[in-house]
Z-matrix of the N, CA and C atoms (Angstrom, degrees):
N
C 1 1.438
C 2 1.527 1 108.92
N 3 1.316 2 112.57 1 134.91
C 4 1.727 3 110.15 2 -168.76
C 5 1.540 4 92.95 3 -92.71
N 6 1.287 5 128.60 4 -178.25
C 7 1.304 6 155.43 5 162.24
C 8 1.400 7 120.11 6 -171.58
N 9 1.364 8 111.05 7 143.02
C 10 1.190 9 125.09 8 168.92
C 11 1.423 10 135.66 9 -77.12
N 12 1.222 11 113.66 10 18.61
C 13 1.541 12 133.92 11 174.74
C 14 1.308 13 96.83 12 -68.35
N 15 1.373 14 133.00 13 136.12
C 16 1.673 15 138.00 14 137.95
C 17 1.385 16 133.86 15 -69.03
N 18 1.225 17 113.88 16 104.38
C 19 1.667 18 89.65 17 174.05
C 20 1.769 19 137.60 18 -33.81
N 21 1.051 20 97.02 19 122.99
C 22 2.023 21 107.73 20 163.28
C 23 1.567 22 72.28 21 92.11
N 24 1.082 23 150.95 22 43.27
C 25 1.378 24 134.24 23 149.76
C 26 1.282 25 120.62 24 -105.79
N 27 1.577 26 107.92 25 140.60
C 28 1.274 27 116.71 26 -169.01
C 29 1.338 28 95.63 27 -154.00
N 30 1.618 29 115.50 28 175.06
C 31 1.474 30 154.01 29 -135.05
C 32 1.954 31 92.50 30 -110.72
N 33 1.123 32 129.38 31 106.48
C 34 1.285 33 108.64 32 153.45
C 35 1.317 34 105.93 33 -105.21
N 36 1.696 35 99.60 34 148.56
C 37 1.405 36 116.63 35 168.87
C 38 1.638 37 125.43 36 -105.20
N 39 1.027 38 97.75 37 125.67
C 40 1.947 39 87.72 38 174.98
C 41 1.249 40 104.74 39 -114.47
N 42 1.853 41 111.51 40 134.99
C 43 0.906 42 114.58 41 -172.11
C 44 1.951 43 110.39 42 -89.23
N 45 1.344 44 114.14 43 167.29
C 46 1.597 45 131.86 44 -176.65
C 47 0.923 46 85.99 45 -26.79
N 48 1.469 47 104.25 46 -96.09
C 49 1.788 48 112.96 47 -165.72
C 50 1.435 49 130.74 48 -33.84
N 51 1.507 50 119.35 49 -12.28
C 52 1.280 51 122.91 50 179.42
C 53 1.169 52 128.89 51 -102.25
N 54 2.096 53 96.35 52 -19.29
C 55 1.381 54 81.44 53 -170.47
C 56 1.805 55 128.47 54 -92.60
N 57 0.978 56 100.26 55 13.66
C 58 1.581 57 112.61 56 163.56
C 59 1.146 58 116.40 57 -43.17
N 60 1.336 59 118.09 58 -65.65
C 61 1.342 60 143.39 59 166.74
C 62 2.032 61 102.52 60 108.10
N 63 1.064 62 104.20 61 -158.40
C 64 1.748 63 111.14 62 -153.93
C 65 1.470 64 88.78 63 -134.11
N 66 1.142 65 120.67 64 122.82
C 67 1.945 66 123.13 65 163.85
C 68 1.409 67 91.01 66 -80.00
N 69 1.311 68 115.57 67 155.50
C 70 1.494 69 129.09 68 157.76
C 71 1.263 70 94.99 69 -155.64
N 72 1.473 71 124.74 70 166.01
C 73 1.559 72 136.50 71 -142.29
C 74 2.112 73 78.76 72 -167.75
N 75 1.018 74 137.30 73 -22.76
C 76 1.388 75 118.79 74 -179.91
C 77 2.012 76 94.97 75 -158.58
N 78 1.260 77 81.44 76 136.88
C 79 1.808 78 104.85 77 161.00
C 80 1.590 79 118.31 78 -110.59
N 81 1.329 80 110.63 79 134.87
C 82 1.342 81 94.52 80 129.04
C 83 1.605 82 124.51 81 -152.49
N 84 1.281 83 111.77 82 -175.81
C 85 1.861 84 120.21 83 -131.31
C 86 1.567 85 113.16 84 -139.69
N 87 1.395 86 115.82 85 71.73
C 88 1.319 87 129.09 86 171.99
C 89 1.319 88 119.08 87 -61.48
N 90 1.540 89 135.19 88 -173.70
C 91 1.081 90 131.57 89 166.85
C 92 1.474 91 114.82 90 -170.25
N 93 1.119 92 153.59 91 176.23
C 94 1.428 93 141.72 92 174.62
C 95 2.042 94 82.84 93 -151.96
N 96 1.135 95 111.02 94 173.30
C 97 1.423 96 127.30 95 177.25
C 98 1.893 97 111.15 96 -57.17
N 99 1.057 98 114.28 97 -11.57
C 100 1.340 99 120.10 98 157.03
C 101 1.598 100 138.90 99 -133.65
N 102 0.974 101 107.66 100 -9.25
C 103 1.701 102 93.73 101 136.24
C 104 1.723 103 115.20 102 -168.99
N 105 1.288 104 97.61 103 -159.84
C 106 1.621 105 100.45 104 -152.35
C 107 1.705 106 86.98 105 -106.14
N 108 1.494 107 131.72 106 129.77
C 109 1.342 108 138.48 107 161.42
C 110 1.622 109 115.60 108 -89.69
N 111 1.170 110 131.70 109 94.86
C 112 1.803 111 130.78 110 148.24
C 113 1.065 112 127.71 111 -89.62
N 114 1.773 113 110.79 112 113.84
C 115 1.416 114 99.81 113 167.85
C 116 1.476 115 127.16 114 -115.01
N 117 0.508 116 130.47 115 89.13
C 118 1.640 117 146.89 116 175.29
C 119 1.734 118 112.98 117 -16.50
N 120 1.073 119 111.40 118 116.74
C 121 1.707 120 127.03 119 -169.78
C 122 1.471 121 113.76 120 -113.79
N 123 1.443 122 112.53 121 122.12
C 124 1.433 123 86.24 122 -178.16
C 125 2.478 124 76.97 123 -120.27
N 126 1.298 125 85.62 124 128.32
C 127 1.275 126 122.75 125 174.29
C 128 1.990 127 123.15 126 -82.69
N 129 1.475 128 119.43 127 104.82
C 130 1.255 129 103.41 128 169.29
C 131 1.605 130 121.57 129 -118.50
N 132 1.300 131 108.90 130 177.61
C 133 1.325 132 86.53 131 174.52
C 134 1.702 133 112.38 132 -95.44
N 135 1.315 134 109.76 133 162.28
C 136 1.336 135 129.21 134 -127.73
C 137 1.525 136 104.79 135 -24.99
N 138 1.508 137 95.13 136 94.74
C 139 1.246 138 120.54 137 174.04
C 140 1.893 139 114.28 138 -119.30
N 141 1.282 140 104.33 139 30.74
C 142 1.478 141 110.23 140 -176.90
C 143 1.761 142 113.25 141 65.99
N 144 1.672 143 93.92 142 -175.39
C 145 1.445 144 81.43 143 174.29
C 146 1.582 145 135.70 144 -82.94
N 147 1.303 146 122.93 145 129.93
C 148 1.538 147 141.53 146 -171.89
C 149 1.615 148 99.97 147 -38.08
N 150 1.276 149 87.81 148 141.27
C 151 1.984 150 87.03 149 178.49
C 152 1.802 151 83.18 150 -143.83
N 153 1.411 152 93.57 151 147.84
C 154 1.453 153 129.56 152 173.69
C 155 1.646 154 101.82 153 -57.77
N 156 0.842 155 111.06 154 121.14
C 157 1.829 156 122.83 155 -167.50
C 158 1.933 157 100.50 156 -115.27
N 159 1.308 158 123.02 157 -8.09
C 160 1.339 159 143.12 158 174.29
C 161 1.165 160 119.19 159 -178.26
N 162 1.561 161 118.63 160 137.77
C 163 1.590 162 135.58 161 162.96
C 164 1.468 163 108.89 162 -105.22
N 165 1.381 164 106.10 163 143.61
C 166 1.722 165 118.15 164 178.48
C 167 1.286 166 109.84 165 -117.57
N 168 1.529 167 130.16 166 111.77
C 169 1.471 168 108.00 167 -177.92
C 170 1.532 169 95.74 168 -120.85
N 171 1.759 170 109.31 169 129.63
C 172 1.373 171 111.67 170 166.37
C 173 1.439 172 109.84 171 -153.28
N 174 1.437 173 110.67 172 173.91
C 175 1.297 174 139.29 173 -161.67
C 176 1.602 175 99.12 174 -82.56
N 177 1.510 176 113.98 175 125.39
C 178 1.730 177 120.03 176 -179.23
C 179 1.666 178 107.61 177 -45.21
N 180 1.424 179 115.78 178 7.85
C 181 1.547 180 91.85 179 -175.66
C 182 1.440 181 100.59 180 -115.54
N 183 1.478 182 99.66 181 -22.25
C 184 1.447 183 104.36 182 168.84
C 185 1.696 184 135.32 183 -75.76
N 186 1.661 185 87.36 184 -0.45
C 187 1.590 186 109.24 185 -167.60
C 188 1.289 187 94.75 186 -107.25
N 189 1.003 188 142.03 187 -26.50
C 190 1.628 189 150.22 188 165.56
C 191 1.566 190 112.93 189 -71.99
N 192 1.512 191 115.70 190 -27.25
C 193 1.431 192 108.06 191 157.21
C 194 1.534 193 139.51 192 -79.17
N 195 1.574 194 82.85 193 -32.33
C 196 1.344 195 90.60 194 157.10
C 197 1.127 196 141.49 195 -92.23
N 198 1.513 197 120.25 196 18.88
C 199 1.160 198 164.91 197 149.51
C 200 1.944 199 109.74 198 -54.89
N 201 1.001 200 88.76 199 -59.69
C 202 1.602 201 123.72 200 173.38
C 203 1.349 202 107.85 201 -48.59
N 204 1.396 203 115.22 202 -57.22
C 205 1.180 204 116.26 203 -132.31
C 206 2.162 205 91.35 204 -113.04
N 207 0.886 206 104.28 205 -19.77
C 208 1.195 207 117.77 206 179.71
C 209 1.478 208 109.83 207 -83.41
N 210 1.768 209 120.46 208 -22.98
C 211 1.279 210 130.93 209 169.17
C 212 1.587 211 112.16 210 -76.17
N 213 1.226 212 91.67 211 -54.10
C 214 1.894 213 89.74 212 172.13
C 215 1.444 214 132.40 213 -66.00
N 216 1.831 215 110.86 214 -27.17
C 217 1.459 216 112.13 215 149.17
C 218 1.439 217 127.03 216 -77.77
N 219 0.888 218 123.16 217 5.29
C 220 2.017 219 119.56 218 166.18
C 221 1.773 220 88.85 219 -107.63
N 222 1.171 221 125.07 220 -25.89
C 223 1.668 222 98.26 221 173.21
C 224 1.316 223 112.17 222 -77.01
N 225 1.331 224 131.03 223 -33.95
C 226 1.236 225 129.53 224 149.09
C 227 1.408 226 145.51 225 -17.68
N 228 1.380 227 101.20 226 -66.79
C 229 1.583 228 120.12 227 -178.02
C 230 1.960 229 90.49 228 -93.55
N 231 1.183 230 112.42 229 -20.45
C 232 1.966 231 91.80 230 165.63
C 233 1.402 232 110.90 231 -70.93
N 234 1.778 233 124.49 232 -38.90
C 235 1.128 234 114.58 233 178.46
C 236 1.502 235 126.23 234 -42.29
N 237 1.490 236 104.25 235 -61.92
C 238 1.809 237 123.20 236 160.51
C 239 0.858 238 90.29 237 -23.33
N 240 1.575 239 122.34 238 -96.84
C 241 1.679 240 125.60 239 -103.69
C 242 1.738 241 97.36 240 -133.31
N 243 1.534 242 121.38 241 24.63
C 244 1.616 243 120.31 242 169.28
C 245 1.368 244 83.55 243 78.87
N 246 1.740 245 106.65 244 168.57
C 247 1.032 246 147.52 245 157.56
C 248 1.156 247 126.46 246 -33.10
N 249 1.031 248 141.44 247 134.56
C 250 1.413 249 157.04 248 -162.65
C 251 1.831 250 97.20 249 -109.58
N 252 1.466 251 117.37 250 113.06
C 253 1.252 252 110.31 251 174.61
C 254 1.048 253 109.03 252 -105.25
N 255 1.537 254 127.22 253 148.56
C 256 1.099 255 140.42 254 168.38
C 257 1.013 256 147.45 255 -121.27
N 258 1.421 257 125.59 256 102.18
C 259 1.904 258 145.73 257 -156.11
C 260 1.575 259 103.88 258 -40.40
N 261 1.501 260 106.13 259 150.24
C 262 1.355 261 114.51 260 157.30
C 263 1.680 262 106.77 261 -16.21
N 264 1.131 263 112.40 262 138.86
C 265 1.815 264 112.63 263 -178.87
C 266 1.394 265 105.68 264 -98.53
N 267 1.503 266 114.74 265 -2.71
C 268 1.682 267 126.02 266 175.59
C 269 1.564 268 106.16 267 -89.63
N 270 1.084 269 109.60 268 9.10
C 271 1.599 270 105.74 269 -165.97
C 272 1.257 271 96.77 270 -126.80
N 273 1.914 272 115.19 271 96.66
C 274 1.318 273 125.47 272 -165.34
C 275 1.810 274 86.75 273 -150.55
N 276 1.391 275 104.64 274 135.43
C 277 1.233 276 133.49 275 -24.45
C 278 1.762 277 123.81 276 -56.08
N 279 0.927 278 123.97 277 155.99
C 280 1.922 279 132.17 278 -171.98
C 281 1.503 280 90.91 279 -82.89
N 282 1.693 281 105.57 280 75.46
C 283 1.748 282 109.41 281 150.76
C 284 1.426 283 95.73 282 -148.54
N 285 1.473 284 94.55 283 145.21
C 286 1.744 285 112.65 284 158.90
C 287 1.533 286 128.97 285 -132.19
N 288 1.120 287 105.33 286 148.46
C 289 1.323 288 105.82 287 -172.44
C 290 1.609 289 96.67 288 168.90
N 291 1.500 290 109.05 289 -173.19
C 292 1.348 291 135.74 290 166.21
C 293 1.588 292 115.60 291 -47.96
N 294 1.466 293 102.31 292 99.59
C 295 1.657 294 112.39 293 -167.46
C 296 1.760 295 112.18 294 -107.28
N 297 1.396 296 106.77 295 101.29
C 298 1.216 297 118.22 296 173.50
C 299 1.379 298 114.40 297 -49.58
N 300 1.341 299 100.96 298 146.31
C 301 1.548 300 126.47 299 165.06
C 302 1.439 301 122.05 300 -91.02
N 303 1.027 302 140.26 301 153.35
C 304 1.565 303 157.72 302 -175.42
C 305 1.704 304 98.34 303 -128.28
């Protein structure tokens, strides 16, 4: 009897509360010999100090896939929609404008 089931396939669910999802505008990405820490920042301007809006905790093999997998979706959406440019990497947080003095 045939079926159209795939192996290792399954149903994800996202629950209410999640599926909004979380803006963040800055990460950053620790690690110790067992796993990889991201916490997700969403940054404004002078919006006080930045607080972690999500933590990611996983295993280096799972951080290398998603490594993976995060490479093949920006080659993706560059194919679409051009190149993705990217600002001075010293220029954190990514706002400009009229910069007060103290």
């Amino acid at each position: 009897m045939a079926t159209n089931d795939k192996p290792n396939q399954f149903q994800i669910t996202v629950p209410t509360e999640v599926e909004d999802g979380v803006y963040s505008n800055f990460a950053v990405i620790t690690h110790s010999s067992a796993e990889f820490i991201m916490d997700f920042i969403r940054m404004l301007p002078n919006g006080g100090n930045p607080k972690v809006k999500a933590r990611v905790v996983m295993a280096p093999e799972h951080a290398k896939r998603l490594m993976y997998a995060l490479n093949d979706n920006v080659a993706k959406y560059e194919k679409v929609n051009g190149p993705i440019n990217l600002h001075d990497r010293r220029q954190n947080p990514p706002f400009s404008g009229p910069q007060g003095e103290a």
